[in-house]
N, CA, C and O atoms as CSV, one atom per row, in Angstrom:
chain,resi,resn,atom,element,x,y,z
A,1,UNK,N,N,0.840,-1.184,0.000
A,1,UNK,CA,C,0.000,0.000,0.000
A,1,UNK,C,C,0.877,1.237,0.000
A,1,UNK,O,O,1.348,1.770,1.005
A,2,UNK,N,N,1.007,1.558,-1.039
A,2,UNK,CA,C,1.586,2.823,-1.279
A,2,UNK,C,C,1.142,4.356,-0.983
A,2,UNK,O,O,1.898,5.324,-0.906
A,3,UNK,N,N,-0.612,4.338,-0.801
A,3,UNK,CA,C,-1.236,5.527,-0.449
A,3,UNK,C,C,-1.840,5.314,0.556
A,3,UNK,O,O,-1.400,4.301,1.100
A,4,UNK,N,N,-3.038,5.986,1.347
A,4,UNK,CA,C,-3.796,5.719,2.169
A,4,UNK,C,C,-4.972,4.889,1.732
A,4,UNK,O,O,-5.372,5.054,0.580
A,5,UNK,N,N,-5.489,4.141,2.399
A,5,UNK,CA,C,-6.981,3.294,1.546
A,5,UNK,C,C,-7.974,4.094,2.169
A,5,UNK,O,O,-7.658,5.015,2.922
A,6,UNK,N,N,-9.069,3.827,1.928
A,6,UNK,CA,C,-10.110,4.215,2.628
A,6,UNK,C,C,-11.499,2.753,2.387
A,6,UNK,O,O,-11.943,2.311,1.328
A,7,UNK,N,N,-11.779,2.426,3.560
A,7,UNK,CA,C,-12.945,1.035,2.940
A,7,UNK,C,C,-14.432,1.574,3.969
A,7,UNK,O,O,-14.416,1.604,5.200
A,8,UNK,N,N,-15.525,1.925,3.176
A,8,UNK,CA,C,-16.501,2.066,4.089
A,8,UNK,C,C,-17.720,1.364,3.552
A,8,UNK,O,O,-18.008,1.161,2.372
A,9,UNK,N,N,-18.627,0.908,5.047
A,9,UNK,CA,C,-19.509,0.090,5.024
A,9,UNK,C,C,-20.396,0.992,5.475
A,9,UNK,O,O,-20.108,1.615,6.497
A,10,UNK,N,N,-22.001,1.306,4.612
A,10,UNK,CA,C,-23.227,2.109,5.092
A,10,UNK,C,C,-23.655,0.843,6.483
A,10,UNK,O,O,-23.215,-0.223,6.914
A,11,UNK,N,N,-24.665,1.709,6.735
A,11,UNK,CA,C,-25.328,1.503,8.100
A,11,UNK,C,C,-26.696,1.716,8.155
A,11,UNK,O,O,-27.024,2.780,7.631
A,12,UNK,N,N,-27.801,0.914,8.714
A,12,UNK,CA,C,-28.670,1.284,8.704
A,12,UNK,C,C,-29.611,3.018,9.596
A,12,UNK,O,O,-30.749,3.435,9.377
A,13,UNK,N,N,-28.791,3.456,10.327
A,13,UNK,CA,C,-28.942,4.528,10.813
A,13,UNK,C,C,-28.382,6.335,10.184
A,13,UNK,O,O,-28.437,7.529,10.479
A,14,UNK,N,N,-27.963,5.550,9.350
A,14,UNK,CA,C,-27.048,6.723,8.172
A,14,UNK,C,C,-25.806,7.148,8.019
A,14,UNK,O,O,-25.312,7.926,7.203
A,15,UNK,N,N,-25.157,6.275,9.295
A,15,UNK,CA,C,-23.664,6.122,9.563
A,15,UNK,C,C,-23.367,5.033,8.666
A,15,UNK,O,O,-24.052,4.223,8.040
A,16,UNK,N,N,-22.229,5.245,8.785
A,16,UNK,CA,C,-20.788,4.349,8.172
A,16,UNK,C,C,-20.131,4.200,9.128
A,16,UNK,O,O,-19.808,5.033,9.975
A,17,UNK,N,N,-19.758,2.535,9.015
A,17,UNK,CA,C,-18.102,2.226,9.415
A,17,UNK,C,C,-17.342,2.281,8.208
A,17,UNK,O,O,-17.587,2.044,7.026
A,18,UNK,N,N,-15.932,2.825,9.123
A,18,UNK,CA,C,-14.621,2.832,8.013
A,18,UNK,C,C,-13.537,2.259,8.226
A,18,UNK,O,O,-13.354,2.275,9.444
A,19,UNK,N,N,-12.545,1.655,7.601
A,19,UNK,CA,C,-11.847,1.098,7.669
A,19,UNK,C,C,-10.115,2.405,6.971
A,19,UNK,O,O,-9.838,2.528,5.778
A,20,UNK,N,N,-9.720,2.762,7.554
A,20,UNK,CA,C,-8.130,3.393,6.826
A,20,UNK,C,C,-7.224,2.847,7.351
A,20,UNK,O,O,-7.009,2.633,8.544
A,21,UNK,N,N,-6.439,2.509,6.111
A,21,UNK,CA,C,-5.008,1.886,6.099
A,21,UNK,C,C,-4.021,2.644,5.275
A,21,UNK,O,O,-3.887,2.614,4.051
A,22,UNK,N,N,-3.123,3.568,6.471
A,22,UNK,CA,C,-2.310,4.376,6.286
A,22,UNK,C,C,-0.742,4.056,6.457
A,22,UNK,O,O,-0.196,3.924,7.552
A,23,UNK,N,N,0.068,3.923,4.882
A,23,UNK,CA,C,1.219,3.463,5.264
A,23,UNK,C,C,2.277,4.303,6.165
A,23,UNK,O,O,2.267,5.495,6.472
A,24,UNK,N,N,3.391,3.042,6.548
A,24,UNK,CA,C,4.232,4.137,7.177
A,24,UNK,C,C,5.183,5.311,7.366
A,24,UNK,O,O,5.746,5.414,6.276
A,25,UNK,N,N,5.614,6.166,8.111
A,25,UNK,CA,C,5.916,7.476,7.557
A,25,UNK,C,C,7.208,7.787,7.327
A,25,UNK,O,O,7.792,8.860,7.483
A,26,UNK,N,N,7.759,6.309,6.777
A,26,UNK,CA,C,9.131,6.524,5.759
A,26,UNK,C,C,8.752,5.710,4.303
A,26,UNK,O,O,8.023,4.722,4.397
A,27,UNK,N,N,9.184,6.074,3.130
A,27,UNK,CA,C,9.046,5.501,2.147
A,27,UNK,C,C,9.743,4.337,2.537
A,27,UNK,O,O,10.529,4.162,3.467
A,28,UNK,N,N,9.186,3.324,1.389
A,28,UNK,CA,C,9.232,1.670,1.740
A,28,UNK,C,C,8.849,0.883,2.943
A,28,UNK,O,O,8.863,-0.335,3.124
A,29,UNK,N,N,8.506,1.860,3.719
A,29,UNK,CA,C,8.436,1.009,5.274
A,29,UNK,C,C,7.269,-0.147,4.841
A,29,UNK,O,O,6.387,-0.120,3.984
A,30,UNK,N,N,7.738,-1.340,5.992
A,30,UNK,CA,C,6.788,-2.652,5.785
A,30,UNK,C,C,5.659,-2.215,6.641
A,30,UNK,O,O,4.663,-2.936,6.584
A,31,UNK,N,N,5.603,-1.079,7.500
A,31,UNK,CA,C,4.122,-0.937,8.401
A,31,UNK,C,C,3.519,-0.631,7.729
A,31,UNK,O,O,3.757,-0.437,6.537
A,32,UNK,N,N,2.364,-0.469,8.412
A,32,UNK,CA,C,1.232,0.436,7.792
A,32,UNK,C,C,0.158,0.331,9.016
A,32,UNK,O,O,0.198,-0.638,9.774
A,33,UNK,N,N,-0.829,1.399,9.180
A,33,UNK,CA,C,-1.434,1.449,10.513
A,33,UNK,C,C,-2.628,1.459,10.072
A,33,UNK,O,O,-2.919,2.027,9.020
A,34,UNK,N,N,-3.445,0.862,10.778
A,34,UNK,CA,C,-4.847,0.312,10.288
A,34,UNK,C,C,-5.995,0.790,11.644
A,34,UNK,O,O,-5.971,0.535,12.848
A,35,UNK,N,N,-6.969,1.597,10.772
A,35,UNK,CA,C,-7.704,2.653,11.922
A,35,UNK,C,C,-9.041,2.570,11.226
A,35,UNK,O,O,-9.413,2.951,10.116
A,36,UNK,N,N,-9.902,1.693,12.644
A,36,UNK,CA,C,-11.368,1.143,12.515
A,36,UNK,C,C,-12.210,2.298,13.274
A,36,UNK,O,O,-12.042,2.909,14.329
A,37,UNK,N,N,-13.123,2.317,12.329
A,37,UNK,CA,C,-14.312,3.560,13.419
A,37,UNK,C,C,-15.346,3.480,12.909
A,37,UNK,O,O,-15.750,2.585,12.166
A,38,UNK,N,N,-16.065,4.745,13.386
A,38,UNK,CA,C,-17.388,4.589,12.740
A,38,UNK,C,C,-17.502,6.488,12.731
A,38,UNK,O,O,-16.683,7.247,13.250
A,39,UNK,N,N,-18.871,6.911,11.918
A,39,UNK,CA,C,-18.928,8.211,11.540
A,39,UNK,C,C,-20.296,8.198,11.550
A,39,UNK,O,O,-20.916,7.279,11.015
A,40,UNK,N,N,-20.993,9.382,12.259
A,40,UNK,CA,C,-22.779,9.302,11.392
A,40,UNK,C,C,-22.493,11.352,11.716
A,40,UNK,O,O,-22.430,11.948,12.791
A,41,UNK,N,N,-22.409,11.781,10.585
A,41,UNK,CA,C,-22.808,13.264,10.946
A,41,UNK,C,C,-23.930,13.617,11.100
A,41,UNK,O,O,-24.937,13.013,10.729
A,42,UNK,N,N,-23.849,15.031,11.887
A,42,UNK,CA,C,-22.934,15.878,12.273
A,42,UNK,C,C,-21.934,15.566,12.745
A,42,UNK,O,O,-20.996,16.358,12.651
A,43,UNK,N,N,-21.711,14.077,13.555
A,43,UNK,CA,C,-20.724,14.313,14.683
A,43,UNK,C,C,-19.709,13.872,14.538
A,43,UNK,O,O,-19.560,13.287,13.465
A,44,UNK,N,N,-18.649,13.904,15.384
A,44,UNK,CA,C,-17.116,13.387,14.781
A,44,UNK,C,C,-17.063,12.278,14.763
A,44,UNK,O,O,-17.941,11.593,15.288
A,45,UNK,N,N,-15.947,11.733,14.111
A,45,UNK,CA,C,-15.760,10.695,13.500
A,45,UNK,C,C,-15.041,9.664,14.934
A,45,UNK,O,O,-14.069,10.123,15.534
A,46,UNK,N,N,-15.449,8.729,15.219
A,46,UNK,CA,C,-15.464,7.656,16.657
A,46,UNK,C,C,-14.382,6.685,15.838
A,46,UNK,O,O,-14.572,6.039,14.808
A,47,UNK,N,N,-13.006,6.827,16.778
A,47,UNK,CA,C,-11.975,5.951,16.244
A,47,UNK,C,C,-12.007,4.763,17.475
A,47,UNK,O,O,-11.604,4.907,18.629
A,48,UNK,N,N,-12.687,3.397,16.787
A,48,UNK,CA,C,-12.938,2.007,17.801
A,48,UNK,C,C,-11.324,1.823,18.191
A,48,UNK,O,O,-10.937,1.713,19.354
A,49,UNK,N,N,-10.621,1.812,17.255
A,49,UNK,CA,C,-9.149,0.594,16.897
A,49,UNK,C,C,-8.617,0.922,16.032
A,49,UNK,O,O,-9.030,1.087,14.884
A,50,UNK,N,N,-7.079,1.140,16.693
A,50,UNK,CA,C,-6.109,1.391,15.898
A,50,UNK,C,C,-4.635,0.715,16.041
A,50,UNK,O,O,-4.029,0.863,17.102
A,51,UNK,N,N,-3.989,-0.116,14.846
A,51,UNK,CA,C,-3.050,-0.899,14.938
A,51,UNK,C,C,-1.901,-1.197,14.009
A,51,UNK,O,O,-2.342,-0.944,12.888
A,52,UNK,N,N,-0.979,-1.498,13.929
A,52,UNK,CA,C,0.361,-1.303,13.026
A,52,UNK,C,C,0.155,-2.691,12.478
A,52,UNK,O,O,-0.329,-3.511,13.258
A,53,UNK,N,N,0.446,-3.075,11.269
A,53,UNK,CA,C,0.117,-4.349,10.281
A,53,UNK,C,C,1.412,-3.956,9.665
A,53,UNK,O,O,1.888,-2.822,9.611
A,54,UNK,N,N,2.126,-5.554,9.009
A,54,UNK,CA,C,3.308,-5.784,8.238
A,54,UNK,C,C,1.795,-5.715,7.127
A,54,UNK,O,O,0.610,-6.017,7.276
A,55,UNK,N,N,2.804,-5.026,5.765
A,55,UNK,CA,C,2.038,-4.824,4.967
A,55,UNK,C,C,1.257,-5.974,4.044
A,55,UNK,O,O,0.313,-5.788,3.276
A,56,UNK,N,N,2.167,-7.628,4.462
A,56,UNK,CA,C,0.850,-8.659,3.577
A,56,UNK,C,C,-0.143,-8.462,4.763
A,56,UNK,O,O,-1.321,-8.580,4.426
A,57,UNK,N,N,0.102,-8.158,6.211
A,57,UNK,CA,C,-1.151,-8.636,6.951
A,57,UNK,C,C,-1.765,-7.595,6.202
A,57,UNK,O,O,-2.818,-7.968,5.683
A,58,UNK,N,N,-1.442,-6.356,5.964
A,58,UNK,CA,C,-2.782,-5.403,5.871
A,58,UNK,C,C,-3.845,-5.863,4.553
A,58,UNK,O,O,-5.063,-5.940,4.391
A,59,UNK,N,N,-2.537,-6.127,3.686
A,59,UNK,CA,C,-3.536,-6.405,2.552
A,59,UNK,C,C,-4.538,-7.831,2.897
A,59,UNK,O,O,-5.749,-7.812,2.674
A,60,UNK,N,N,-4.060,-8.644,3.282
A,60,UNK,CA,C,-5.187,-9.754,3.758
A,60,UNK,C,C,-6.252,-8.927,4.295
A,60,UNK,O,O,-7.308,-8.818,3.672
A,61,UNK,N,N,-6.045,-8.291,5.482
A,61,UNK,CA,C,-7.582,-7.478,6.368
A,61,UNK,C,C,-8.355,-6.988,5.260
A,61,UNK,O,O,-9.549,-7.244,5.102
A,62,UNK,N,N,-7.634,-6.257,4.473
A,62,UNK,CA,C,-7.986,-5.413,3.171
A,62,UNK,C,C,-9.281,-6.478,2.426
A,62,UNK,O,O,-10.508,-6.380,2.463
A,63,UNK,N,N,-8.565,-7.272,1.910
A,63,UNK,CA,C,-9.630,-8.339,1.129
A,63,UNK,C,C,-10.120,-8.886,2.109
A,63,UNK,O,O,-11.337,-8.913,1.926
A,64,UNK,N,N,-9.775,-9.492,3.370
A,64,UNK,CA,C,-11.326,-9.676,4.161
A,64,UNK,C,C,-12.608,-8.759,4.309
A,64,UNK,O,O,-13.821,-8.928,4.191
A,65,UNK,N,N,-11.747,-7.686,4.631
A,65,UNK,CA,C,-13.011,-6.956,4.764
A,65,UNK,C,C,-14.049,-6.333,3.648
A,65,UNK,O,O,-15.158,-5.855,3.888
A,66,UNK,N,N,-13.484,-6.445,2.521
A,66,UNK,CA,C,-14.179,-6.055,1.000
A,66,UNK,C,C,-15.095,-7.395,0.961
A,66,UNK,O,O,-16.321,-7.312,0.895
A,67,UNK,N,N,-14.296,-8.838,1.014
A,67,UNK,CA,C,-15.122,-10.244,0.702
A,67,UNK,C,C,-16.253,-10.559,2.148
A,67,UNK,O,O,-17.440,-10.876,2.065
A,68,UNK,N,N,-15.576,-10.386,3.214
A,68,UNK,CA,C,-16.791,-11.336,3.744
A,68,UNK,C,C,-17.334,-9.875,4.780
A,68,UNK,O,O,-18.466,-9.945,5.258
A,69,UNK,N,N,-16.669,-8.895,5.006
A,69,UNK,CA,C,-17.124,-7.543,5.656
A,69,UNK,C,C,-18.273,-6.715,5.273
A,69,UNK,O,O,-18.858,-5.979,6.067
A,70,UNK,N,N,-18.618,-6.873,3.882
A,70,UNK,CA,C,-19.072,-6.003,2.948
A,70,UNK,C,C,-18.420,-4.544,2.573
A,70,UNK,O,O,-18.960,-3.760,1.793
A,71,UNK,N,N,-17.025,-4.270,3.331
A,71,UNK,CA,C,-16.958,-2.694,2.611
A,71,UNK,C,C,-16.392,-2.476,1.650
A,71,UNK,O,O,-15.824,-3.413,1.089
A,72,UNK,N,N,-16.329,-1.010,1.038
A,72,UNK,CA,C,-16.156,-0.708,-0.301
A,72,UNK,C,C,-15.235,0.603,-0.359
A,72,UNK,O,O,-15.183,1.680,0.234
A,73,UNK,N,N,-14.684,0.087,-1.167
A,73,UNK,CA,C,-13.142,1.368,-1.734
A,73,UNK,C,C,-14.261,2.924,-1.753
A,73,UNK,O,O,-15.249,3.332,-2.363
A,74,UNK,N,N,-13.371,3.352,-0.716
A,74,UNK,CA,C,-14.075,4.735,-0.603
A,74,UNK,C,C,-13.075,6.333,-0.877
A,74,UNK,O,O,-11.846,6.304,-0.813
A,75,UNK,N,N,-13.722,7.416,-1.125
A,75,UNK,CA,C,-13.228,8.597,-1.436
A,75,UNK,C,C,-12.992,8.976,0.076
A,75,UNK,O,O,-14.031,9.185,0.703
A,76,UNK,N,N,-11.820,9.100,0.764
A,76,UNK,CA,C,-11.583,9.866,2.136
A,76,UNK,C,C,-13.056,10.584,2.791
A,76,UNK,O,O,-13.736,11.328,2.084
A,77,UNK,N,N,-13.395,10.302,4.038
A,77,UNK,CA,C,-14.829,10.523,4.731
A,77,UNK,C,C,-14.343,11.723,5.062
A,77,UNK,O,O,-15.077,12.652,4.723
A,78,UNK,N,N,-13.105,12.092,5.747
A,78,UNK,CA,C,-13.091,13.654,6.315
A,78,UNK,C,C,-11.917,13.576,6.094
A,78,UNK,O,O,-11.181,14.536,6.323
């Protein structure tokens, strides 16, 4: 993961959960930090979990959560 991802799942209340996976803050680094929440505006954005992934783990979470999660490649929420 070369950029930031963004993966969000609608909600029946008009919120979204999101999923961002932000690599780390040297070029090439194998981290990347992976930050679970949820959002329903107005209000700010509720960060559940946040955690450092070697970059195959991230990409695995990545396709779990698209295949059996339901979320979807999203445009940055805020």
């Amino acid at each position: 993961m070369a950029r930031p991802l963004w993966l969000v799942r609608p909600r029946n209340d008009g919120g979204c959960d999101y999923v961002n996976f932000v690599p780390g803050p040297t070029p090439g680094s194998a981290a990347v930090e992976m930050r679970e929440g949820s959002h329903l505006p107005p209000q700010m954005p509720l960060l559940k979990r946040r955690c450092w992934l070697q970059r195959d783990e991230a990409e695995l979470q990545r396709r779990l959560l698209q295949l059996e999660g339901g979320y979807r490649h999203s445009e940055p929420l805020f």
